[in-house]
C-alpha positions in Angstrom: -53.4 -21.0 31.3 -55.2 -18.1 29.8 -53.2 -16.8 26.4 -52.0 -13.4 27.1 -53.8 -10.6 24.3 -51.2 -10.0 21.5 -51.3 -7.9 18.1 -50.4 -9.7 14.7 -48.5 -8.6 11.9 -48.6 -10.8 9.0 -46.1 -9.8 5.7 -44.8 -11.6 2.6 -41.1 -10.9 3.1 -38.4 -10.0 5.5 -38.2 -6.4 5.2 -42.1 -5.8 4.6 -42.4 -5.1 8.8 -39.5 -2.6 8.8 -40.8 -0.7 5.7 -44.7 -0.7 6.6 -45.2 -1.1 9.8 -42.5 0.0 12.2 -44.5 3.3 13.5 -47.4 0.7 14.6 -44.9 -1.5 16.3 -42.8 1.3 18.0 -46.0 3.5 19.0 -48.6 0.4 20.0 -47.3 -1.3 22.9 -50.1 -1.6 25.1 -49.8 -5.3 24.2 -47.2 -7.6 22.6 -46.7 -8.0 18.8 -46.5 -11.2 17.0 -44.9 -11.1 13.3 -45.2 -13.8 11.0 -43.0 -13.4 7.8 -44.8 -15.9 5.2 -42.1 -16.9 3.0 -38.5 -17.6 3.2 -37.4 -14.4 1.6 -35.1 -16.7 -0.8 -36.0 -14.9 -4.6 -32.4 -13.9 -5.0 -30.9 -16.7 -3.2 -29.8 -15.1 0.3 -32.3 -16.5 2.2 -30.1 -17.8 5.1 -28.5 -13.9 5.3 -32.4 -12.1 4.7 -33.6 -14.5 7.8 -30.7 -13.1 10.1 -32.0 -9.5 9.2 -35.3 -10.1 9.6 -34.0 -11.6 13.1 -31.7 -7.9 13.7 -35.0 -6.0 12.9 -37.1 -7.4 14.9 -35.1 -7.1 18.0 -34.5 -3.4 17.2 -38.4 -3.5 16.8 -38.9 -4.7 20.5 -40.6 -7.8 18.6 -40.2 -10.7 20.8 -42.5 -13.4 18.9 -41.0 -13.6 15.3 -42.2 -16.4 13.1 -40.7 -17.3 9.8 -43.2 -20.0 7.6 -41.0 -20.8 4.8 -43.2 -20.7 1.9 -41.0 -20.6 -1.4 -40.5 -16.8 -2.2 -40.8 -17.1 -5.8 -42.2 -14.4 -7.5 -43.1 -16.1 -10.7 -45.5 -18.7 -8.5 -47.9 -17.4 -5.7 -48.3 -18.7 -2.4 -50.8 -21.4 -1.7 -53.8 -19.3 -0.2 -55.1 -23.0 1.5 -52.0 -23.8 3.4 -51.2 -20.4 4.8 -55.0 -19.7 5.5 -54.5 -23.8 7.6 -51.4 -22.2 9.2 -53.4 -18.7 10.0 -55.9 -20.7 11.9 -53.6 -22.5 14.1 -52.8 -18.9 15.5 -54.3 -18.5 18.9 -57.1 -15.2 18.3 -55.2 -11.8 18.0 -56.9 -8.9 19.1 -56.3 -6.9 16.1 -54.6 -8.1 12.7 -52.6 -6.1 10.5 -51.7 -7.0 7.0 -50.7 -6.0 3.3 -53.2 -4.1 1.3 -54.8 -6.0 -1.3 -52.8 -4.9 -4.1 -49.9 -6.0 -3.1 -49.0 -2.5 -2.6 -46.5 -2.0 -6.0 -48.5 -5.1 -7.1 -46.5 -8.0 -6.0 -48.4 -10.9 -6.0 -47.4 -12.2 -2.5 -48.2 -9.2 -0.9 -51.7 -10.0 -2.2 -52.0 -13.6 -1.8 -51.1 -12.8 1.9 -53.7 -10.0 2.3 -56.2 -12.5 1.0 -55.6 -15.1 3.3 -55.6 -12.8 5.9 -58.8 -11.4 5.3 -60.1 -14.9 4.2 -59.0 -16.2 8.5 -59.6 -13.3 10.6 -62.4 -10.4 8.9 -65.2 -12.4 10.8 -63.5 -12.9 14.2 -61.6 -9.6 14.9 -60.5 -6.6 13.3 -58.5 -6.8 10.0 -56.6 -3.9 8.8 -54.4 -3.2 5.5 -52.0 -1.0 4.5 -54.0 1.8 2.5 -51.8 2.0 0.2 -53.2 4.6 -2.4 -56.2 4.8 -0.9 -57.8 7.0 2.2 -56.8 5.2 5.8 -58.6 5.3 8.7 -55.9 4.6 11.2 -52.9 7.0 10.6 -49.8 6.7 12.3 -47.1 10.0 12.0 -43.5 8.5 13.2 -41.8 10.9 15.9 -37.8 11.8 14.5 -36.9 9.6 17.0 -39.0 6.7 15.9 -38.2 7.6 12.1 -34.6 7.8 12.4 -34.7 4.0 14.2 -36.8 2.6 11.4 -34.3 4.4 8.4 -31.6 2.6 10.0 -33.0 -0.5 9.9 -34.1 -0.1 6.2 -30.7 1.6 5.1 -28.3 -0.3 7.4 -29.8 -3.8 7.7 -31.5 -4.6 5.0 -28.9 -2.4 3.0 -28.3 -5.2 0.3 -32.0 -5.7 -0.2 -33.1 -2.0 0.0 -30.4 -0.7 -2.2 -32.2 -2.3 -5.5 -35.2 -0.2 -4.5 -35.6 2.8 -2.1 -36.0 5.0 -4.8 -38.5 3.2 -5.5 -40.7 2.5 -2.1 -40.2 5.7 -0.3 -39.3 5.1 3.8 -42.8 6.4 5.5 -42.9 9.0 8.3 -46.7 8.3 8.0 -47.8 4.9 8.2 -52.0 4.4 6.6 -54.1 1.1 7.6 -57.7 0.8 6.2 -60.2 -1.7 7.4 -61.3 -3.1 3.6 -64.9 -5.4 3.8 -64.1 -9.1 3.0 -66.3 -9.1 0.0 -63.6 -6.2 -1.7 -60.6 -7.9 -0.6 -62.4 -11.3 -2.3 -63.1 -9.6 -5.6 -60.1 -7.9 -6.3 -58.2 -11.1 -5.3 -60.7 -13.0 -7.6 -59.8 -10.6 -10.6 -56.0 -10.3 -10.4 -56.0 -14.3 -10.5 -58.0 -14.9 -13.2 -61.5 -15.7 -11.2 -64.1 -13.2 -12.5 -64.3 -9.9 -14.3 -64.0 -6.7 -12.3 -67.1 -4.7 -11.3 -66.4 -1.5 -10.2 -69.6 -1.5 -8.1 -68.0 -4.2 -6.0 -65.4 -1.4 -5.1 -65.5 1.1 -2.4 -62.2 1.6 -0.7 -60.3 0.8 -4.1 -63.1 2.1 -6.7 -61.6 5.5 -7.8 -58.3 3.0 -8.8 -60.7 0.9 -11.6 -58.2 1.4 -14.5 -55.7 1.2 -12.8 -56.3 -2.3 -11.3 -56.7 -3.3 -15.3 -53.1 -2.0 -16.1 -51.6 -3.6 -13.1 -53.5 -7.4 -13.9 -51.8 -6.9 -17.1 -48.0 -6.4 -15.5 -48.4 -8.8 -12.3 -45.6 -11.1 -13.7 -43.4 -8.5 -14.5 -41.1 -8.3 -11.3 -40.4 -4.6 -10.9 -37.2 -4.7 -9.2 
């Protein structure tokens, strides 16, 4: 039986499709999404109660193919880039692949550990893009009301006990960025936060005008922010 085209939405945490990527979900339904939530969402011990959102948000997503992996959210320890890249690959070929940026957007280091392994599976068989977060996209999507209103509920009503510790902190989008970022950027910024090389700014393109920047936030990456 021939596998029917899907999307893929890989994030770090339950919550992280609601607050990124709910305009591509709502507006792109020309074929069926999968999202895979990487860990188990248990940092502040409510993992059972974060899974049964991420379940709630989903459905209110249209999302009928949620998958939850279970890798220990703990932000002091990053995610094994090896297993999750082996569990990536048993994933039948999506047609397009959407992601975290790099940077783990406010710098948490699952977000980037995610975007690496990501980038790491799929750059080389199909089309890989990341949020641009702080950096130029080249797929925009602008929420209708409509669309904006049902994504602000699902941030403010339920993931209310999760969002409450930071919405004034991550802004709810009405425009959703994605950038296609080349492998070998994604590999050296990932190399750099984790202690692997130096970083040359002439390795940079998307992220290069962010240099200093990347040098402050090596320097705060264990410093959980909320």
């Amino acid at each position: 039986m021939a596998i029917q085209p899907y999307n893929l939405i890989v994030t770090a945490h339950p919550d992280d499709e609601a607050l990124f990527f709910s305009g591509l979900i709502l507006q792109n339904r020309t074929r069926p999404w999968t999202v895979v939530c990487v860990t188990d969402g248990n940092a502040d011990g409510r993992g059972s109660e974060r899974t049964e959102e991420l379940k709630s948000a989903c459905e209110q997503l249209g999302v009928t193919d949620l998958q939850q992996w279970r890798f220990p959210d703990l932000f002091e320890k990053r995610l094994s880039t090896s297993d999750l890249e082996a569990k990536l690959e048993s994933l039948s070929r999506p047609e397009a692949v959407y992601t975290h940026g790099i940077l783990g957007e406010y710098g948490h280091p699952h977000h980037q550990d995610v975007s690496y392994s990501v980038h790491q599976t799929f750059s080389n068989i199909t089309t890989v893009r990341s949020l641009a977060y702080n950096i130029f996209p080249d797929l925009s999507i602008a929420l209708t009301e409509h669309q904006f209103q049902k994504k602000s509920k699902i941030i403010t009503e339920i993931y209310q006990k999760e969002t409450l510790r930071f919405l004034n902190f991550i802004p709810i989008l009405a425009v959703e960025g994605f950038c296609n970022v080349n492998l070998s950027e994604v590999t050296h910024i990932y190399d750099f936060f984790t202690g692997k090389c130096e970083l040359n700014l002439s390795c940079l393109e998307k992220y290069n005008h962010l240099g200093p920047y990347l040098q402050q936030q090596k320097q705060i990456l264990n410093r959980r922010p909320f």
